[in-house]
C-alpha positions in Angstrom: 67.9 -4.4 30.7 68.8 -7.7 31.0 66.7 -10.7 31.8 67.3 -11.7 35.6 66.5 -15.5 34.7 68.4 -16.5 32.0 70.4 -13.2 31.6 70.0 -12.6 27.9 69.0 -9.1 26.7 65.2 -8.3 27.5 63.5 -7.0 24.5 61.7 -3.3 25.0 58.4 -3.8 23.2 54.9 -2.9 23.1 52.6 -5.3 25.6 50.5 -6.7 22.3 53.3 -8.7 21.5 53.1 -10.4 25.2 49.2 -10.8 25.5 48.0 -10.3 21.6 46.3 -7.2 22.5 47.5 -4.0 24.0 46.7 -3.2 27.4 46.8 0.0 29.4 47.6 3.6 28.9 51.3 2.6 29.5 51.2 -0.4 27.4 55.4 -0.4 26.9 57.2 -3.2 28.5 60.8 -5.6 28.8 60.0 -8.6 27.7 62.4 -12.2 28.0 60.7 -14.3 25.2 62.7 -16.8 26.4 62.0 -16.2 30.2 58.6 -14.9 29.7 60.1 -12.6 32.2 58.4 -9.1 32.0 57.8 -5.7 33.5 55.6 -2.9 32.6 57.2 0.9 32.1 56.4 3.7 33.9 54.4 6.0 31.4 55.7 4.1 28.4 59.4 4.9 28.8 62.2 2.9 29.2 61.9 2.9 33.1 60.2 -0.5 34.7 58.2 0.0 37.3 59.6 -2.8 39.3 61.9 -5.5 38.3 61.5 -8.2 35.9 59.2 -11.1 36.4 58.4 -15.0 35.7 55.4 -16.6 35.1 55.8 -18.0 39.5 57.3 -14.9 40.8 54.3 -12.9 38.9 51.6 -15.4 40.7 53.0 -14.4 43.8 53.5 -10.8 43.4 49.5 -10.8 42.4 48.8 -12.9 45.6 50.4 -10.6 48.1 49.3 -7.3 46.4 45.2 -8.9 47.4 46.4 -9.3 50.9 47.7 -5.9 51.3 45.0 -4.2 49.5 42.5 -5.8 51.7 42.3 -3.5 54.7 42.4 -0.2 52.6 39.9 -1.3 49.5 37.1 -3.0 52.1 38.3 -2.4 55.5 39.1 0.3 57.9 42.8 1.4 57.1 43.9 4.2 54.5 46.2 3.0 51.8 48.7 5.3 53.4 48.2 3.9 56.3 49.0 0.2 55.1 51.6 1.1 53.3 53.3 3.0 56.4 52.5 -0.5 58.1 54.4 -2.5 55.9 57.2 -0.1 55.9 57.4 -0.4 60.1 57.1 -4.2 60.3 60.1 -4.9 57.5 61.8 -1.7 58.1 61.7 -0.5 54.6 59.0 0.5 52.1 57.4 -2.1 50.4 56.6 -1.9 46.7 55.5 -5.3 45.2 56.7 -4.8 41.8 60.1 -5.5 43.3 59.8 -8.1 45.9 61.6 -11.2 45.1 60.2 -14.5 46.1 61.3 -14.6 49.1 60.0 -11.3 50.0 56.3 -12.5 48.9 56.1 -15.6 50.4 57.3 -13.7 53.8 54.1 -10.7 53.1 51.9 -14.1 52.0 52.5 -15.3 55.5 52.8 -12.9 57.8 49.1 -11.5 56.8 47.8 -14.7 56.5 48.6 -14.8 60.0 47.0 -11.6 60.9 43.8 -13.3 59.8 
């Protein structure tokens, strides 16, 4: 894999080397050391579970995931039914882990909105 930032070879390593600790039961990741670009793996293999990821980009990502999980964690809307929401309104589904900026910053707002 190779680092969408800088576009040097992403390192597949073990999540202690990124936080000094291991985290999670899938605890593999690709790593830019460069970048600090990163992405976690789906069940520790070699496949990310979205795309790689700056230190911004990451912010973001966090950010829109709270809006979305909103109505489903403490409101009145299945997480099914958010989900098929998001996939109406932009006309494809919607996983966070690989939404660009762009793609954020349009969620960010147009819930925001809502409000």
């Amino acid at each position: 894999m190779k680092c969408p930032y800088c576009g040097k070879k992403a390192e597949f390593v073990d999540n202690e080397k990124i936080y000094g600790r291991r985290y999670g039961k899938s605890y593999m990741a690709w790593w830019c050391p460069k970048c600090d670009a990163r992405v976690g793996t789906h069940n520790n293999t070699r496949k990310p579970l979205g795309t790689m990821a700056n230190q911004e980009l990451r912010v973001m990502r966090i950010h829109a995931h709270k809006l979305i999980d909103k109505p489903w964690r403490y409101g009145n809307k299945t997480r099914k039914q958010v989900y098929k929401e998001l996939k109406e309104k932009y006309g494809r589904e919607i996983h966070i882990g690989e939404c660009n900026k762009e793609m954020c910053l349009k969620i960010i707002d147009d819930i925001s909105n809502q409000v």
